[in-house]
N, C-alpha and C positions, 0 to 999 in steps of 0.2 A: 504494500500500500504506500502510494507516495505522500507525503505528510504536507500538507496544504496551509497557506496562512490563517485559513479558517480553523483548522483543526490544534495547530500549533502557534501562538503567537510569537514565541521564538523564532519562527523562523521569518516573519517580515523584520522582527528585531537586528535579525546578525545581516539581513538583509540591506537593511536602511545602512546600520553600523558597523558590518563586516568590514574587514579591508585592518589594514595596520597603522591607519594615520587619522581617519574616522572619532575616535577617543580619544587620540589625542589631542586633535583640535579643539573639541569639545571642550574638553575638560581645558587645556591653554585657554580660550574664551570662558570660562568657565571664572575660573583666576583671577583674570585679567578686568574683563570687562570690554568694553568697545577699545577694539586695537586695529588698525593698520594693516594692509598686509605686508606691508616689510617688518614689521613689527612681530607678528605672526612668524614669519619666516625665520626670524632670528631666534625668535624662543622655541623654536622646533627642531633641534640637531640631524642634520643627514636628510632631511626633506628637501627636494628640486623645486625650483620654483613650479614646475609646470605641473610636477605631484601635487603641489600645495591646491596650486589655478583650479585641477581637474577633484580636486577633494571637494572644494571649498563650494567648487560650480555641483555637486551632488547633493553635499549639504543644503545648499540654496534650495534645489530643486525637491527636497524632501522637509521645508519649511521650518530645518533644525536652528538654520542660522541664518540671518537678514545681513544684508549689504546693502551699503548706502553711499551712491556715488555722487561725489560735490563736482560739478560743474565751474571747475575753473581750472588753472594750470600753474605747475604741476595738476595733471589730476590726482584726486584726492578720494580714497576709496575707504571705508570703517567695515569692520565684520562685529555683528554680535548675536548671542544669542536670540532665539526665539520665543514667546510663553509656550511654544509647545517642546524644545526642546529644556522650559523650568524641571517639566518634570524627571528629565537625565538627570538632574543636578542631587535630588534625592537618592537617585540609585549611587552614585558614584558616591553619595555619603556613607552610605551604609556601605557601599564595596572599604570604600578606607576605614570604616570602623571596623569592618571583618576582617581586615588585612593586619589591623592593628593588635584583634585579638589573637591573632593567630601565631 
């Protein structure tokens, strides 16, 4: 039986969030607060610019995190979270308190 997102919520989860830089963005936005994407970049060790571009353009498209582009030059781009990605921000509490007890 193949396990469907209906049947396993798990699985649109690792879906949205799979990947290896997904969480960590997250959680960096998380932190941070409204940052930059060079800003972004620098606090991510070993991530490519265009790794970050194609996370960040997924995230967007899955409403975890908002981009906000100022019109003017240099242009001027902010990432931050979403209210719907608030509630990740719970999980990753309780991940660190389980990490903590552990």
């Amino acid at each position: 039986m193949k396990v469907t997102n209906d049947i396993c919520p798990v699985v649109s989860f690792t879906e949205m969030l799979g990947g290896r830089w997904k969480l960590i963005i997250i959680n960096t936005l998380r932190n941070r607060g409204v940052v930059r994407f060079g800003q972004l970049a620098s606090s991510i060790p070993n991530i490519s610019r265009k790794v970050l571009t194609d996370q960040l353009k997924s995230l967007e498209g899955d409403n975890l995190i908002s981009r906000k582009q100022y019109q003017q030059i240099p242009p001027k781009v902010e990432y931050s979270l979403t209210t719907k990605a608030d509630g990740l921000c719970s999980v990753f509490k309780t991940i660190e308190d389980w990490i903590k007890k552990s």
